[in-house]
C-alpha positions in Angstrom: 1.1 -18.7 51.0 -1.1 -19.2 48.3 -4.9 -19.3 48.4 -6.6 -22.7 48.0 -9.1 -22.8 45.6 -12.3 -24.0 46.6 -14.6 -23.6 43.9 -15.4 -26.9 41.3 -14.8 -24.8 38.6 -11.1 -25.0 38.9 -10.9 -29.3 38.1 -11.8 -28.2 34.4 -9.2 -25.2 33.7 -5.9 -24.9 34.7 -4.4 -21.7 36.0 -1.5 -19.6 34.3 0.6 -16.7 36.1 0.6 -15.1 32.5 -1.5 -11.9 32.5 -3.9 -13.8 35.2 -5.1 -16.5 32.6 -6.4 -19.7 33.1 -7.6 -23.0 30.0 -10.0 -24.8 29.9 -9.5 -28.6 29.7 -12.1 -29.6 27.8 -11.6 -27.4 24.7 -8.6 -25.5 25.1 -10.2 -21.6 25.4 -7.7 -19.7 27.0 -10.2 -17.1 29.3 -9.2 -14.0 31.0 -9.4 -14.3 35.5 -8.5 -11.6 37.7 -8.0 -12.2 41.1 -9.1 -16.0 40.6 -12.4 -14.9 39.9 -14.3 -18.1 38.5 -17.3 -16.3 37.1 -16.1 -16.3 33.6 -15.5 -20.2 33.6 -18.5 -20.8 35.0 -20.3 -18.7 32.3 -18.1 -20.8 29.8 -18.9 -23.9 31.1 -22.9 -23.1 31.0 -22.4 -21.5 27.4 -19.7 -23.7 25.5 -19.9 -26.7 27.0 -23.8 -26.7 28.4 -23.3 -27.4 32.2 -24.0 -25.1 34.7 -21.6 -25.8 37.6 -23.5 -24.2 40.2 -26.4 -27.4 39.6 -26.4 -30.3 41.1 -26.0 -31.8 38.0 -23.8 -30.1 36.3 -20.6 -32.0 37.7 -22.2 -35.6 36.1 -22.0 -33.4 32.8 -18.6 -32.3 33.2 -17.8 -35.6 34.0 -19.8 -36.7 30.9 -17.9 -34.1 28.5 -14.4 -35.4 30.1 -15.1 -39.0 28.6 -15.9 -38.2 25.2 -13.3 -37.1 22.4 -12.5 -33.5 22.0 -13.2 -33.6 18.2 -16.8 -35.1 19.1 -17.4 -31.8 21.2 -16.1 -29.1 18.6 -18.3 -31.0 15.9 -21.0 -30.1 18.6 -20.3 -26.6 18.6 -20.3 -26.2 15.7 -23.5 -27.2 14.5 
């Protein structure tokens, strides 16, 4: 039986059996998660993307960052 994943973190990567990897949805990182551990995607949501998913807040900005076009959010990084 596999665990259910609680946290909100996992609605914006999806999980691969592949050396315990998981990719985000919004830009495509692929991100290193042992044992489900969903402190590295929260630290790239906060630092790539700018939401903090442990705010109140933060899911409105995810939700935000799903809407608009990847390009528009690369450009963002970028600068």
């Amino acid at each position: 039986m596999t665990k259910k994943r609680t946290s909100r973190v996992w609605e914006h990567f999806t999980k691969y059996s592949i050396k315990e990897t998981v990719k985000c949805r919004l830009c495509q990182a692929v991100l290193g998660s042992k044992n489900g551990s969903t402190s590295t995607m929260q630290r790239h949501m906060k630092r790539i993307h700018g939401v903090d998913l442990l705010h109140p807040t933060g899911e409105k900005q995810a939700a935000a960052l799903i809407k608009r076009p990847i390009e528009e959010q690369i450009l963002k990084l970028r600068i």
